[in-house]
C-alpha positions as CSV (number, residue, x, y, z in Angstrom):
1,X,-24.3,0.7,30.1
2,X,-27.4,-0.9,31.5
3,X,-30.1,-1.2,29.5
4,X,-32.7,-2.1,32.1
5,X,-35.8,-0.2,32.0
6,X,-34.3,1.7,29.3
7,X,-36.6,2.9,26.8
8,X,-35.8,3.6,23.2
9,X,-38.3,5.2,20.6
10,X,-37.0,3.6,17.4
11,X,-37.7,5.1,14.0
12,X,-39.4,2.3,11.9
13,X,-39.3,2.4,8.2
14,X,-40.7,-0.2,6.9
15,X,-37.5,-1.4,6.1
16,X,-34.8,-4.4,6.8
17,X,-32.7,-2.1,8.9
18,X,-35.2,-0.6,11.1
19,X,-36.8,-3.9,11.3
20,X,-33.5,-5.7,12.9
21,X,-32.5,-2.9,14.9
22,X,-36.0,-3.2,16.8
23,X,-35.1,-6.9,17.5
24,X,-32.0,-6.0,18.3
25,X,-32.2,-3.5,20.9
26,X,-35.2,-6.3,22.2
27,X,-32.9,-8.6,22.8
28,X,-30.6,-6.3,24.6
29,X,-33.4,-6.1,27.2
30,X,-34.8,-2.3,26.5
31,X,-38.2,-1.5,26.1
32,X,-38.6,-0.6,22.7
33,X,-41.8,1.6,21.0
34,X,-41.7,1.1,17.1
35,X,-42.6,4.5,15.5
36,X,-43.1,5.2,12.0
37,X,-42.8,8.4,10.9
38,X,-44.9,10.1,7.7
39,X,-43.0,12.8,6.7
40,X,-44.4,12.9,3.0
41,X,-47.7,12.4,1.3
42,X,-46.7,10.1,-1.2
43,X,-49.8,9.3,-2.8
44,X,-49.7,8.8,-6.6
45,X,-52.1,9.7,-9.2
46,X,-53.5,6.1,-9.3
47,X,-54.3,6.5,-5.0
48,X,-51.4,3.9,-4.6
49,X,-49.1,5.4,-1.0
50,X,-45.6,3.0,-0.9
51,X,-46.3,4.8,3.3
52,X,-49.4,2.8,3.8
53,X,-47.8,-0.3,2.2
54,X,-44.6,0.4,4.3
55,X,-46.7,0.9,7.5
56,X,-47.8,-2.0,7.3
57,X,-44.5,-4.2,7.3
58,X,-43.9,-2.1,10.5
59,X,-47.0,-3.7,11.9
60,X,-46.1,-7.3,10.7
61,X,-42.4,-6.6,12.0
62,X,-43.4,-5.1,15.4
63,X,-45.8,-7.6,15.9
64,X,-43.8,-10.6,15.5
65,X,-40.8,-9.2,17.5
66,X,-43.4,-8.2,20.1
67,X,-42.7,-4.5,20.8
68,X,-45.7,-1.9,21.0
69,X,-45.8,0.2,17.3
70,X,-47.6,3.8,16.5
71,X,-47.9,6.0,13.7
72,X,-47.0,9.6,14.0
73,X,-47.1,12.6,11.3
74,X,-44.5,14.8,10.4
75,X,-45.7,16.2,7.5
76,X,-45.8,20.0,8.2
77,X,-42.1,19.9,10.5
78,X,-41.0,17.8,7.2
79,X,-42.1,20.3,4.7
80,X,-40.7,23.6,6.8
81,X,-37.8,22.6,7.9
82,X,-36.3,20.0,4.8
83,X,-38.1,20.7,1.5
84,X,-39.1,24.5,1.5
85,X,-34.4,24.3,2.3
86,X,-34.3,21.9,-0.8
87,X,-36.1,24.3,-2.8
88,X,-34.4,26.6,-1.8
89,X,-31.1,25.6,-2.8
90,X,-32.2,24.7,-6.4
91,X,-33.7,27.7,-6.9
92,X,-30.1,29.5,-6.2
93,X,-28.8,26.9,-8.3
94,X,-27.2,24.3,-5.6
95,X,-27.3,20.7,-5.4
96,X,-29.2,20.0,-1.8
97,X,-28.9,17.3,0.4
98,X,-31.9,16.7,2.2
99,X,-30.8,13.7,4.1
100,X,-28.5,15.6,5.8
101,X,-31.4,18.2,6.7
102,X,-33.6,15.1,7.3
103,X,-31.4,13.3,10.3
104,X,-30.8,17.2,11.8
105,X,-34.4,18.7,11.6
106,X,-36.7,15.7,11.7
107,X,-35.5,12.6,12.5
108,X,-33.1,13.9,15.8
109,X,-35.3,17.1,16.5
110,X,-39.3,16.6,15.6
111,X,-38.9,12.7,16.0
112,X,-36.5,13.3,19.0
113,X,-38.6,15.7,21.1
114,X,-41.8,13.4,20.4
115,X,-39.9,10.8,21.9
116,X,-39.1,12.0,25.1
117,X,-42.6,13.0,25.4
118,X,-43.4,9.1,25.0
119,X,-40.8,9.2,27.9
120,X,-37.6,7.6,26.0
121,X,-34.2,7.3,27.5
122,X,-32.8,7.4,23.9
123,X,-34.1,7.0,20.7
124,X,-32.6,4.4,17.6
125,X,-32.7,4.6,13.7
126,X,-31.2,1.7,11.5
127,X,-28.1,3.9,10.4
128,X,-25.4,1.9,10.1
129,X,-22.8,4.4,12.3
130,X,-21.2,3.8,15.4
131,X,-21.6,5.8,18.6
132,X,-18.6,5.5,21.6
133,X,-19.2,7.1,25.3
134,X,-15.8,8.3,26.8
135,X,-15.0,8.2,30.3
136,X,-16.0,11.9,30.2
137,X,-19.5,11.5,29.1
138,X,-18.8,12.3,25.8
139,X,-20.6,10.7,22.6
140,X,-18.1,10.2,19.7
141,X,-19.8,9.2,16.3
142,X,-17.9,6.7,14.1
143,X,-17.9,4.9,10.7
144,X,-20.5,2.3,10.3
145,X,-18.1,-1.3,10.2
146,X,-20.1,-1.6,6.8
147,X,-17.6,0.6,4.3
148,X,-20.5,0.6,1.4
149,X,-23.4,1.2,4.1
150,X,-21.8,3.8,6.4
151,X,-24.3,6.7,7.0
152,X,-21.8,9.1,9.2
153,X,-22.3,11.6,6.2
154,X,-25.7,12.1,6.4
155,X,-25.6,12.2,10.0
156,X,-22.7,14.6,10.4
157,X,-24.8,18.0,11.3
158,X,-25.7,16.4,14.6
159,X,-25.2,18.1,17.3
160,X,-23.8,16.7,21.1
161,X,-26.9,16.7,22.9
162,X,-28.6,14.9,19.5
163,X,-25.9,12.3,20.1
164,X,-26.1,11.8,23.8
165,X,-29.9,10.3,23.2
166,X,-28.9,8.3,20.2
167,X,-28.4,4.6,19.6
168,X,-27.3,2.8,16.8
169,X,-27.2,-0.5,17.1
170,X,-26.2,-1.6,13.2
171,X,-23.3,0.2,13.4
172,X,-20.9,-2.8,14.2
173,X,-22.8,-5.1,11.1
174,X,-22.3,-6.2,7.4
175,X,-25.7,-5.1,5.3
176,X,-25.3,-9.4,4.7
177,X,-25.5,-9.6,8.4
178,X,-28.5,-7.9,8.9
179,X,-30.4,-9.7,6.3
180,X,-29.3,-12.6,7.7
181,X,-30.6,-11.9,11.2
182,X,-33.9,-10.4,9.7
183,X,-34.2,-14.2,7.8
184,X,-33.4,-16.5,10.5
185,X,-35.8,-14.2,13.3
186,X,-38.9,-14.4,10.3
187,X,-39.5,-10.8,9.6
188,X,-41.4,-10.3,6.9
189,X,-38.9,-7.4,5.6
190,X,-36.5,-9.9,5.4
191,X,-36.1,-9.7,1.5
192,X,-37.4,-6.3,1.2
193,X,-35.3,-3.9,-1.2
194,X,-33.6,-1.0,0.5
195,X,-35.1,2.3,-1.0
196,X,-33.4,4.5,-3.1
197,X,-33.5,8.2,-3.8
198,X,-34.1,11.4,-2.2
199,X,-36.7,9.9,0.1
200,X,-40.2,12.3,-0.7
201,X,-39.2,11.8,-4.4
202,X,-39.2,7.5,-3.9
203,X,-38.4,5.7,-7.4
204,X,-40.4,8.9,-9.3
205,X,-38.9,10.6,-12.1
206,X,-37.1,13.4,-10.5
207,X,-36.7,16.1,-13.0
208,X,-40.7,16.2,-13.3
209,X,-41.1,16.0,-9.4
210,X,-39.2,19.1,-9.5
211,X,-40.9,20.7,-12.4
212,X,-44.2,20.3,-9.8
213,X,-42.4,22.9,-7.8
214,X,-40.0,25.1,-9.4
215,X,-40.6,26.6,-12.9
216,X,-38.4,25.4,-16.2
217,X,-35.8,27.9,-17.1
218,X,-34.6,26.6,-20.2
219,X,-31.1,28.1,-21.7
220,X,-28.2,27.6,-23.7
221,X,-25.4,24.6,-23.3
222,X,-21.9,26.4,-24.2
223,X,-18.8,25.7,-24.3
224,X,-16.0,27.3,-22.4
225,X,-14.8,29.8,-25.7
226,X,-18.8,30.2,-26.7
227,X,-19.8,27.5,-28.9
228,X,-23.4,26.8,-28.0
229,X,-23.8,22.8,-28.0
230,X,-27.5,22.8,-27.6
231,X,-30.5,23.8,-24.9
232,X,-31.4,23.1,-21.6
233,X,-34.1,22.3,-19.8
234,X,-33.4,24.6,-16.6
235,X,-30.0,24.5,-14.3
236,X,-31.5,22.9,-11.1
237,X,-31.7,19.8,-13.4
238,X,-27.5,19.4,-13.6
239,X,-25.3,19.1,-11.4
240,X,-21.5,19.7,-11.6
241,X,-19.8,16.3,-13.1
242,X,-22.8,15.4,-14.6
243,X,-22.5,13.0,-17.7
244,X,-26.3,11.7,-18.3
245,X,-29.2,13.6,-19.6
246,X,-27.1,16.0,-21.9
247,X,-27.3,14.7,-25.4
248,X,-24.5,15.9,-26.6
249,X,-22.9,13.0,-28.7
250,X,-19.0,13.1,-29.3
251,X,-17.6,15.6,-31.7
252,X,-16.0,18.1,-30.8
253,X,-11.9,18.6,-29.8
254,X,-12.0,14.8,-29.1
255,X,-14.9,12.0,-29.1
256,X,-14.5,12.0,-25.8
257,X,-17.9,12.3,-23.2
258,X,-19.6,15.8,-22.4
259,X,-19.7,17.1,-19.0
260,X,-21.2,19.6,-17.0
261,X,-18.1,22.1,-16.1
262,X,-19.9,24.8,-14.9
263,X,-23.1,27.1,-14.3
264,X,-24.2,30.9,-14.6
265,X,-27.3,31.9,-13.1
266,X,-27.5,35.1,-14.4
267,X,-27.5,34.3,-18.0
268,X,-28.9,31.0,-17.1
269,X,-25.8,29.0,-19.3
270,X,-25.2,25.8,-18.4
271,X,-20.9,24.9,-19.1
272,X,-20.1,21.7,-21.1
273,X,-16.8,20.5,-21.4
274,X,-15.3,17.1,-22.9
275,X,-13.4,14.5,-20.6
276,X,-14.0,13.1,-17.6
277,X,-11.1,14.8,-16.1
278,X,-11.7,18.4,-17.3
279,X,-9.4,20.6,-15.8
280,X,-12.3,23.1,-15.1
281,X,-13.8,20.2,-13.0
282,X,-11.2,20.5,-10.3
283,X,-10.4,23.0,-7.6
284,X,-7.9,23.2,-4.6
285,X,-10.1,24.3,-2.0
286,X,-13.4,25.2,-0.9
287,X,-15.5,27.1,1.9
288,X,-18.6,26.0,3.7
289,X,-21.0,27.8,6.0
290,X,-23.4,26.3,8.5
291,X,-20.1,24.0,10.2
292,X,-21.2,22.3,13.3
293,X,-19.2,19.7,15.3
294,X,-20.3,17.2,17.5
295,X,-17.5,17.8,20.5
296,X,-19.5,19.6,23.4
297,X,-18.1,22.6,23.7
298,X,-16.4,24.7,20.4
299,X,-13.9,25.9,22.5
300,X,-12.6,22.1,21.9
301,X,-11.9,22.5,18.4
302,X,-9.1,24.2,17.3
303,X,-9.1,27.0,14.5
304,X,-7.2,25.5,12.3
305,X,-6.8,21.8,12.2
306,X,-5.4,18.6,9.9
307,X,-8.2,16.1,9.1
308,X,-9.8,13.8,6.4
309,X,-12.5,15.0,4.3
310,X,-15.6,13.6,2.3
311,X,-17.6,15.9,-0.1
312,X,-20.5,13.2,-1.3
313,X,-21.6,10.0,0.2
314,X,-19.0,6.8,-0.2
315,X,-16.5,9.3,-1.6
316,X,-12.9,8.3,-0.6
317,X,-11.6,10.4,2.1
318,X,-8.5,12.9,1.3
319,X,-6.5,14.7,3.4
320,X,-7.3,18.0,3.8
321,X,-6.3,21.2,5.9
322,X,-9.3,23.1,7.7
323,X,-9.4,27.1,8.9
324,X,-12.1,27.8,10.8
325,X,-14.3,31.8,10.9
326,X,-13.9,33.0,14.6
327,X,-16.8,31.7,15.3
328,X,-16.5,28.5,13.9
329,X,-19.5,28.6,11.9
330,X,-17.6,29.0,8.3
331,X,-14.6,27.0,7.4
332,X,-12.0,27.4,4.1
333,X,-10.7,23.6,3.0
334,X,-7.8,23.0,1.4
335,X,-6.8,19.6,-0.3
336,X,-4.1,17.7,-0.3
337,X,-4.8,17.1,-3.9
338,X,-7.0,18.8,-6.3
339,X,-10.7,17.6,-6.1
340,X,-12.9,16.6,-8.9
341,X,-16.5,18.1,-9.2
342,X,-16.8,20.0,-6.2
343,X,-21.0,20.8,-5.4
344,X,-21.8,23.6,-3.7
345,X,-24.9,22.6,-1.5
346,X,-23.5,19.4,-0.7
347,X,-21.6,18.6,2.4
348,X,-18.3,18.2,3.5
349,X,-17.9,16.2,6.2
350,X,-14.3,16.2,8.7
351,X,-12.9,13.0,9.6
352,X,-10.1,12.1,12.3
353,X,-9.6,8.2,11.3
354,X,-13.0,6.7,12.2
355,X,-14.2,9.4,14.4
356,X,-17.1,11.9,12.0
357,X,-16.0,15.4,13.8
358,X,-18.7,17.1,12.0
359,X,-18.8,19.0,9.0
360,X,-20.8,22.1,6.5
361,X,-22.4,23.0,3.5
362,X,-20.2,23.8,0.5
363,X,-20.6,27.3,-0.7
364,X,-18.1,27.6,-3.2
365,X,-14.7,25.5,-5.0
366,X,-11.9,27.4,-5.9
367,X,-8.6,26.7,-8.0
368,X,-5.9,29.5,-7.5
369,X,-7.6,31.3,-5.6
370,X,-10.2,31.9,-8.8
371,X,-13.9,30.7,-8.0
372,X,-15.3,28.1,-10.0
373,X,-18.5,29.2,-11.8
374,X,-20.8,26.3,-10.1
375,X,-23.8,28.0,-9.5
């Protein structure tokens, strides 16, 4: 593909990866605009904003690479469309994911469509995914080369025509790799640590954040035949598999760990079980809603089909067996071997080798055709 008079809109974080991706697609001759994006007023209660302090590396970094840099706010598209969803799911007792909601809604929509205004060709994050162009025209997402950094999860609600405008020019790199190249070109991100965390939340303590929002609705801890353990705080605060944050010492059957094994939002009871490997942690399938793949046409993809599956970020793949609604908007996935702590809210993302087909929301895990009590 020529890149001559190309222009690509990158999404500048502040960060290492953004950072070498701008230098990068520089020195594959485009023209690239640095943008950074403010999708959250971070300000804390001592004025101190990580955005203005991340802005600014953006400046430093765009600067010394030499590529023109702007600031644009996506405050309002970022609350309506990713957190007032994230509430959402908590309040109905689900376990979100707002990166996935992020990349579809606001960083290849509102950032998207603001970048063809600017007059882009395409536009770049610093994901680390791959993208492939077949002789038909069509984009294929794969795997990021870097196992431990490989973002296809998060990005696997995009849709084709999201795809055909996207570039992502870490995909083929080591995380090593990419500090390296940030050392040896001088950017002053160089040594800067990645970010962790839902990204509105940053390093805050994320049960109060979400107290801010969503009142406490504290209830009993019980056991699977009724013994009550103890009291929680509210069940958006636990998710299922959970270990920490319990205080539940050993006792019980064995002196083995406590778990969360299950949730009722009715009676607001939160399910603790011993062992790591509860049986009431695992099911045998699952169904999802909101499925999107990112062939062109739906007609492509069959109604039932063999695959790989993920259900949480750097989760081994397993083989798994996918029936898809008529419409191919819901899908039922059954495992090749039963699954450990299922989420609903969470995704599950399809996988053919290193191609990311797509993927949906998990509604609900099942084991014998019983439903798990997980929300």
């Amino acid at each position: 593909m020529s890149t001559n008079g190309k222009r690509v809109v990158l999404g500048m974080s502040g960060g290492v990866d953004s950072s070498v991706a701008a230098l990068l697609l520089k020195e594959q001759g485009y023209e690239v605009i640095g943008l950074f994006m403010k999708n959250w007023d971070d300000t804390d209660e001592n004025g101190h904003c990580t955005a203005t302090e991340d802005y600014q590396d953006v400046v430093k970094v765009a600067e010394k690479i030499g590529i023109p840099y702007y600031s644009v706010n996506f405050e309002k598209e970022y609350w309506d469309r990713v957190f007032e969803y994230f509430l959402r799911e908590y309040r109905a007792g689900r376990t979100p994911n707002p990166d996935v909601m992020c990349n579809k809604e606001v960083k290849f929509k509102a950032f998207l469509d603001y970048a063809m205004e600017l007059g882009a060709d395409y536009i770049a994050m610093g994901h680390y995914a791959r993208s492939e162009r077949d002789e038909n025209g069509v984009v294929h997402l794969l795997r990021g080369l870097d196992n431990n950094k490989d973002q296809t999860y998060f990005l696997s609600q995009l849709s084709q025509a999201q795809l055909q405008k996207a570039l992502f020019p870490l995909g083929h790199l080591q995380k090593s790799e990419v500090r390296a190249l940030a050392e040896e070109a001088g950017l002053a991100t160089a040594k800067k640590k990645d970010s962790t965390g839902v990204c509105f939340i940053g390093e805050r303590n994320f049960n109060e954040f979400l107290s801010n929002y969503l009142p406490n609705k504290p209830g009993k801890m019980v056991t699977l035949d009724g013994q009550v353990k103890g009291e929680h705080m509210g069940l958006m605060y636990y998710t299922i598999g959970q270990r920490q944050g319990l205080g539940i010492g050993g006792g019980g059957t064995s002196n083995e760990p406590w778990f969360v094994i299950g949730k009722d939002q009715t009676t607001q009871t939160l399910y603790v079980g011993q062992g790591f490997h509860h049986p009431n942690l695992y099911s045998d399938y699952l169904t999802a809603s909101e499925v999107s793949f990112t062939a062109p046409n739906l007609s492509d993809v069959p109604e039932e089909f063999r695959c790989t599956a993920k259900f949480r970020y750097r989760q081994q793949d397993i083989g798994v067996t996918v029936k898809l609604s008529q419409d191919k908007t819901q899908a039922t996935v059954m495992f090749d071997e039963p699954v450990r702590a299922i989420t609903p809210g969470q995704a599950v993302v399809f996988y053919d080798g290193q191609e990311c087909l797509g993927g949906g929301l998990i509604d609900a895990a099942y084991k014998e055709g019983v439903q798990r009590q997980y929300v």
